[in-house]
Biopython code that builds the backbone (N, CA, C, O; Angstrom):
import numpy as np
from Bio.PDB.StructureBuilder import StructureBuilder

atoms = [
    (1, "UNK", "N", (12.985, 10.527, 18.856)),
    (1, "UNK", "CA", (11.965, 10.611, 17.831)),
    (1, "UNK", "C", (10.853, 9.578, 18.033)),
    (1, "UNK", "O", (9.813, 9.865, 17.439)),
    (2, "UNK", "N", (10.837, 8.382, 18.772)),
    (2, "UNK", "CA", (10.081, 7.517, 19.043)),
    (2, "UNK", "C", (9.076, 7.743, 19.801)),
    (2, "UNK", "O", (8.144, 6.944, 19.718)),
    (3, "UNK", "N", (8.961, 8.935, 20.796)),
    (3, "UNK", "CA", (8.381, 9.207, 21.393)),
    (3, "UNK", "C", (7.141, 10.290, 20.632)),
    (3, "UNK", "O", (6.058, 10.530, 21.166)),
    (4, "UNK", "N", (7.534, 10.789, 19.444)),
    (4, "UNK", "CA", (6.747, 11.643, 18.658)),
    (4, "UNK", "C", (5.688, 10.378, 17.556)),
    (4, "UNK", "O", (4.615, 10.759, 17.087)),
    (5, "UNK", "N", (6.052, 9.378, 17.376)),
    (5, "UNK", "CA", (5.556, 7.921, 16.607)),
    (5, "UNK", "C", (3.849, 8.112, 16.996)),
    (5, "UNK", "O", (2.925, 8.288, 16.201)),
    (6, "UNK", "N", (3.793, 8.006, 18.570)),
    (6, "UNK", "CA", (2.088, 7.707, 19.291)),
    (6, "UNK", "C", (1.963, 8.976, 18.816)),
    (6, "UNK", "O", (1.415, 9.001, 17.714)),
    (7, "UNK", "N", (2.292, 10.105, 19.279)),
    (7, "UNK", "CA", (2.006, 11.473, 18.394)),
    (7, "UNK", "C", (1.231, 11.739, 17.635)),
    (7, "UNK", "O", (0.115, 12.250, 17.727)),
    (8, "UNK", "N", (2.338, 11.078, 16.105)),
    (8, "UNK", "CA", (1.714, 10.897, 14.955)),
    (8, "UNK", "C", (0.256, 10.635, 14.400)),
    (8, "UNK", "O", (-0.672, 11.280, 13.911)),
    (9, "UNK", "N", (0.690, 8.815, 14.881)),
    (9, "UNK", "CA", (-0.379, 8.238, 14.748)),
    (9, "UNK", "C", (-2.119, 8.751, 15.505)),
    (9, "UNK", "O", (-3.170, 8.512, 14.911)),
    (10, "UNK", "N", (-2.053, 9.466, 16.885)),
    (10, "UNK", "CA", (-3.275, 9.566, 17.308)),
    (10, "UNK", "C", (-3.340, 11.241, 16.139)),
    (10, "UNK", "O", (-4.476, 11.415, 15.696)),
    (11, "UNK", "N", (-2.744, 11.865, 15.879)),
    (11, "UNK", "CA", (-3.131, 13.078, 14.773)),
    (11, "UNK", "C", (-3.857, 12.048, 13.754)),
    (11, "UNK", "O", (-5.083, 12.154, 13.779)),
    (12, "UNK", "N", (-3.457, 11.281, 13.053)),
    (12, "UNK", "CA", (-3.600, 10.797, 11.700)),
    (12, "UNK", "C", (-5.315, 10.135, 12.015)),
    (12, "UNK", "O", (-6.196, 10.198, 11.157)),
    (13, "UNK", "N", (-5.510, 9.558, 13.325)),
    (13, "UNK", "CA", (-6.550, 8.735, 13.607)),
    (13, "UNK", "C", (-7.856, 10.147, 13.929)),
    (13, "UNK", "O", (-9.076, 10.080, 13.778)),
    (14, "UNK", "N", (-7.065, 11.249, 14.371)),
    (14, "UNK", "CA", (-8.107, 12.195, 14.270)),
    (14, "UNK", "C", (-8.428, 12.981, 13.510)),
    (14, "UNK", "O", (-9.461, 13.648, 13.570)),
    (15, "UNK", "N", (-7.284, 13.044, 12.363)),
    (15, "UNK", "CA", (-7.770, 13.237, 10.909)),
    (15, "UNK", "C", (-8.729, 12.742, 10.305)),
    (15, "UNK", "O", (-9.584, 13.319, 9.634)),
    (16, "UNK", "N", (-8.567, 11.279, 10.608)),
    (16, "UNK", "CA", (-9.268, 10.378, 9.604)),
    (16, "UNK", "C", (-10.871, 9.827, 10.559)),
    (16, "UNK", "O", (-11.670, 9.019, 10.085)),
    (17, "UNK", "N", (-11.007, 10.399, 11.741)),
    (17, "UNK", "CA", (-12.588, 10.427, 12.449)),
    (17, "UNK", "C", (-12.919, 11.644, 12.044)),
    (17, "UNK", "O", (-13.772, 11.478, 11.172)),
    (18, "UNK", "N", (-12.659, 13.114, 12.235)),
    (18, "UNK", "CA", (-12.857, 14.293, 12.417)),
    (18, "UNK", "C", (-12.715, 15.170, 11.486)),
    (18, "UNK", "O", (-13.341, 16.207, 11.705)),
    (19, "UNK", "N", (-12.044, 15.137, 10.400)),
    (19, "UNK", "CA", (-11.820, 16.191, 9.488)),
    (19, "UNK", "C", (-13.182, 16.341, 8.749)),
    (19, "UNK", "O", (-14.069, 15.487, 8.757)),
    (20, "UNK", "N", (-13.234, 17.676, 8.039)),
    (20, "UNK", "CA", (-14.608, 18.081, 7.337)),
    (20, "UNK", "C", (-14.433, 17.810, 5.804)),
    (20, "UNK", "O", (-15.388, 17.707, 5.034)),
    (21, "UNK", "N", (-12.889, 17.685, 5.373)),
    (21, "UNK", "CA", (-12.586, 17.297, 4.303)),
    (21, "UNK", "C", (-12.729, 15.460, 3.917)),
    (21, "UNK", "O", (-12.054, 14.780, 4.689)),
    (22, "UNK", "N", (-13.422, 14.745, 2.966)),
    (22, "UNK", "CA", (-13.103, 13.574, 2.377)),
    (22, "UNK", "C", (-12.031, 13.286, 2.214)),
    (22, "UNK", "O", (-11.540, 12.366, 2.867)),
    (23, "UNK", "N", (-11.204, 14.087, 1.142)),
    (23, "UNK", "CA", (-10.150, 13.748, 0.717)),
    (23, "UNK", "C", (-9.078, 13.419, 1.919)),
    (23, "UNK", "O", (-8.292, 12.472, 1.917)),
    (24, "UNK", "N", (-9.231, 14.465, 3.000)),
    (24, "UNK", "CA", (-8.473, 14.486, 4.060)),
    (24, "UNK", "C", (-8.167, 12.913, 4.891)),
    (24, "UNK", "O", (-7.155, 12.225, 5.021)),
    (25, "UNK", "N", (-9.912, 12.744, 5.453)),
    (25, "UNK", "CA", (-10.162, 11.484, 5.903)),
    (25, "UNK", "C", (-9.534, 10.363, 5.479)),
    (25, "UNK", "O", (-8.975, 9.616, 6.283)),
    (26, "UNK", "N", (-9.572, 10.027, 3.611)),
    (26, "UNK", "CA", (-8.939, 9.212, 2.743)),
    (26, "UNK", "C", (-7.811, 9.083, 3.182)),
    (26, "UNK", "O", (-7.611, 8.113, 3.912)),
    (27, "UNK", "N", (-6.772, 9.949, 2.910)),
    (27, "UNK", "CA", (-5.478, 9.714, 3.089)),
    (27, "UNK", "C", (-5.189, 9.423, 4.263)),
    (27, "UNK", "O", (-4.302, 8.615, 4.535)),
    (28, "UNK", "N", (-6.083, 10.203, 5.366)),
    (28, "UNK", "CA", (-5.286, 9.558, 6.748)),
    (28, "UNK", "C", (-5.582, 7.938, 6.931)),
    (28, "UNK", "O", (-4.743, 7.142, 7.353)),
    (29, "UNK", "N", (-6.430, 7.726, 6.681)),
    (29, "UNK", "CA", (-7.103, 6.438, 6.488)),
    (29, "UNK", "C", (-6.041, 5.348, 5.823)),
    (29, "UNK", "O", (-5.700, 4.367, 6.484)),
    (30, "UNK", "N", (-5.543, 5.566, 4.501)),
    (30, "UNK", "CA", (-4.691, 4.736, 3.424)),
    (30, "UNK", "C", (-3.235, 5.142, 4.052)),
    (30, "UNK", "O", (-2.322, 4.473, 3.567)),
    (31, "UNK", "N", (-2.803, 6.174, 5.105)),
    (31, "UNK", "CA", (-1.632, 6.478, 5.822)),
    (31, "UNK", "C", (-2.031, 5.448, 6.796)),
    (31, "UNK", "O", (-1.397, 4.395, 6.859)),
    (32, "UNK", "N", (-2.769, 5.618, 7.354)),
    (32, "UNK", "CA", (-2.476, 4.479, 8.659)),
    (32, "UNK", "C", (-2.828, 2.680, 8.194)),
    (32, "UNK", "O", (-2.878, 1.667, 8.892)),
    (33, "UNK", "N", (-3.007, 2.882, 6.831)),
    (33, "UNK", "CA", (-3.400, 1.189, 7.012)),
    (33, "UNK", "C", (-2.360, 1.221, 6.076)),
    (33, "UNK", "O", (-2.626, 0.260, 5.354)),
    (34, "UNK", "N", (-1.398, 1.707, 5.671)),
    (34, "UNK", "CA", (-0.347, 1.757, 4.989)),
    (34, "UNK", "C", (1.141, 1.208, 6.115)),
    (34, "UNK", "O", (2.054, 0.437, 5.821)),
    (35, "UNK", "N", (0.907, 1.921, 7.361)),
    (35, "UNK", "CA", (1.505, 1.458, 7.819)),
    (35, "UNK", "C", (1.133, 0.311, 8.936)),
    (35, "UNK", "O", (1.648, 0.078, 10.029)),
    (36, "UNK", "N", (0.516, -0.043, 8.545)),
    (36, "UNK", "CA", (-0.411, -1.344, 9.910)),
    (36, "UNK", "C", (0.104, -2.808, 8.394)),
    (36, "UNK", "O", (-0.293, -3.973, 8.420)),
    (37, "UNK", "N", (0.867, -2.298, 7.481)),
    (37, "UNK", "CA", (1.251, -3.124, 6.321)),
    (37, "UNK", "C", (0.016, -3.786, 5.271)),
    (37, "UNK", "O", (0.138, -4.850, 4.664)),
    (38, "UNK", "N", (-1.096, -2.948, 5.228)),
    (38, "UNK", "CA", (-2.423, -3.002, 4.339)),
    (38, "UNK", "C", (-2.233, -2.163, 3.455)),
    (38, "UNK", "O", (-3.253, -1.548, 3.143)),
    (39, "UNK", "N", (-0.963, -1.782, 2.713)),
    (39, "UNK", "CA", (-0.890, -1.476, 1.232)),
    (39, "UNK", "C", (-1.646, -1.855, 0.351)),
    (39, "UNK", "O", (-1.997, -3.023, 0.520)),
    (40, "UNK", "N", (-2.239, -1.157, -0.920)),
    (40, "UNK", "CA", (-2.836, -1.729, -1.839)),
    (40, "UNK", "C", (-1.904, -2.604, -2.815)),
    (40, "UNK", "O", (-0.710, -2.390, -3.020)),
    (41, "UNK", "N", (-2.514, -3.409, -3.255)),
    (41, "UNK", "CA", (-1.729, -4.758, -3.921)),
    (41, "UNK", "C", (-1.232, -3.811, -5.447)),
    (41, "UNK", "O", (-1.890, -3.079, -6.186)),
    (42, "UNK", "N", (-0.089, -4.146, -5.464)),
    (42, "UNK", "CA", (0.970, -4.277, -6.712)),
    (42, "UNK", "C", (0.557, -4.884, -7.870)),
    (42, "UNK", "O", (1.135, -5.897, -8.263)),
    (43, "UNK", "N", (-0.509, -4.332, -8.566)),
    (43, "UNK", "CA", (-0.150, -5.260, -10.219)),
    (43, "UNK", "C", (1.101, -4.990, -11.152)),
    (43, "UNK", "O", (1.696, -3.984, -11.538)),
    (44, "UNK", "N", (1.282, -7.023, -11.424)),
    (44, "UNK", "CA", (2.406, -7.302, -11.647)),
    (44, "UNK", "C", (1.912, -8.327, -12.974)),
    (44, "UNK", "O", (0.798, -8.852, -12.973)),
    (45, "UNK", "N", (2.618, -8.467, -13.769)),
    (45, "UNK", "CA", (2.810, -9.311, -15.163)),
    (45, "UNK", "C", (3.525, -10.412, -15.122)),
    (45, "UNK", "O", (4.715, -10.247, -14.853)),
    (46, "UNK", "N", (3.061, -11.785, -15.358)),
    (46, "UNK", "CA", (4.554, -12.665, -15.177)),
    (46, "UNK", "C", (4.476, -13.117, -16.701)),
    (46, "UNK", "O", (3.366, -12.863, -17.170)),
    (47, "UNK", "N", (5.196, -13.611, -17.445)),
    (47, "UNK", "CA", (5.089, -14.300, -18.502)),
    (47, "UNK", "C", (6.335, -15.710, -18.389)),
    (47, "UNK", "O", (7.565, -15.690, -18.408)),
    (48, "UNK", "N", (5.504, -16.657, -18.291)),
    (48, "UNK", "CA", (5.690, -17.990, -18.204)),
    (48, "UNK", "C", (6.182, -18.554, -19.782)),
    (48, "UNK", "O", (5.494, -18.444, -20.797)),
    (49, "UNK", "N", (7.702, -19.251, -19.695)),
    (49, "UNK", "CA", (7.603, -20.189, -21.061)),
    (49, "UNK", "C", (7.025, -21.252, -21.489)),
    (49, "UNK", "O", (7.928, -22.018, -21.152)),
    (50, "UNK", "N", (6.051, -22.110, -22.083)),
    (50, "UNK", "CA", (6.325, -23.069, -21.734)),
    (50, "UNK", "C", (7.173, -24.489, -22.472)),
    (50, "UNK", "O", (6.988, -24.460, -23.689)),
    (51, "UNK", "N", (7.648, -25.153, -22.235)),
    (51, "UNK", "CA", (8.474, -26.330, -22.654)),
    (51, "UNK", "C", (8.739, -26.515, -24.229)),
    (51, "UNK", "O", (9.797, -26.892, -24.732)),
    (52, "UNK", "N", (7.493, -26.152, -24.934)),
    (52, "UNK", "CA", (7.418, -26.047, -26.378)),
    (52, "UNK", "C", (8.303, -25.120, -26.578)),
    (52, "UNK", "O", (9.413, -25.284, -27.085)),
    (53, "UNK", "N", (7.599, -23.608, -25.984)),
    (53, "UNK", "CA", (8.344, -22.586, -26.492)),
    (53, "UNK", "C", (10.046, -22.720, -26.041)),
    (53, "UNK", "O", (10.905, -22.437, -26.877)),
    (54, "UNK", "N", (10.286, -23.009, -25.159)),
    (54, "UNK", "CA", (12.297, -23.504, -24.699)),
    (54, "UNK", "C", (12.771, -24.227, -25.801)),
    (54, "UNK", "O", (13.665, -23.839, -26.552)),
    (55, "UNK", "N", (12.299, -25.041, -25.867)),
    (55, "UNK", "CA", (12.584, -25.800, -27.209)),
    (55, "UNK", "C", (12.684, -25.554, -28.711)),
    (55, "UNK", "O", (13.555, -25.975, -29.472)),
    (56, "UNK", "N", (11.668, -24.822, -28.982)),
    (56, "UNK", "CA", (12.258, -23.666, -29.873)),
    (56, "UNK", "C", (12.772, -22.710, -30.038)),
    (56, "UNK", "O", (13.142, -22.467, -31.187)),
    (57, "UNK", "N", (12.946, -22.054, -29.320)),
    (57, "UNK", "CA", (14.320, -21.147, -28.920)),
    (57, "UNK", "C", (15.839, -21.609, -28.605)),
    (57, "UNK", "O", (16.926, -21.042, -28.711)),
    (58, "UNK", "N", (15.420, -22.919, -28.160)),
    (58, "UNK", "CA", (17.016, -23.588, -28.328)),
    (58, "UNK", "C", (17.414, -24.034, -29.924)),
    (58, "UNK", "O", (18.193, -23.354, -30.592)),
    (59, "UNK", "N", (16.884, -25.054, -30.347)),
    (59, "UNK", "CA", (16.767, -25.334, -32.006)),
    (59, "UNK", "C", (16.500, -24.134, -32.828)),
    (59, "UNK", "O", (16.397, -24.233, -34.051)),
]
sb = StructureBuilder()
sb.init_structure("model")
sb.init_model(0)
sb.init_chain("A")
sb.init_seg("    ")
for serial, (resi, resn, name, xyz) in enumerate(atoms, 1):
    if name == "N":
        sb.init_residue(resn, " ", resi, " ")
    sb.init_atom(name, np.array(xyz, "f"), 0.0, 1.0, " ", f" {name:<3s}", serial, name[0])
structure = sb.get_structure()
């Protein structure tokens, strides 16, 4: 199957020069920088205690 990998990837790179579709281009585009590890970033929430608030939750 490793040998089908370069395959892949030169389809996806001529998707994303050559296709007549946008949408098409897009995805091959966010597929290959998806895997080159250029994911779009994760929003994430942290909520921090701080020292006051521990302290009242212990008492």
């Amino acid at each position: 199957m490793d040998f089908l990998s370069g395959e892949a990837i030169n389809t996806l790179a001529d998707l994303m020069r050559n296709s007549s579709s946008d949408n098409v281009r897009l995805n091959a585009c966010r597929d290959i920088l998806s895997r080159a590890g250029f994911d779009a970033t994760a929003k994430s929430k942290v909520e921090v205690d701080t020292p006051e608030d521990i302290i009242i939750t212990i008492t």
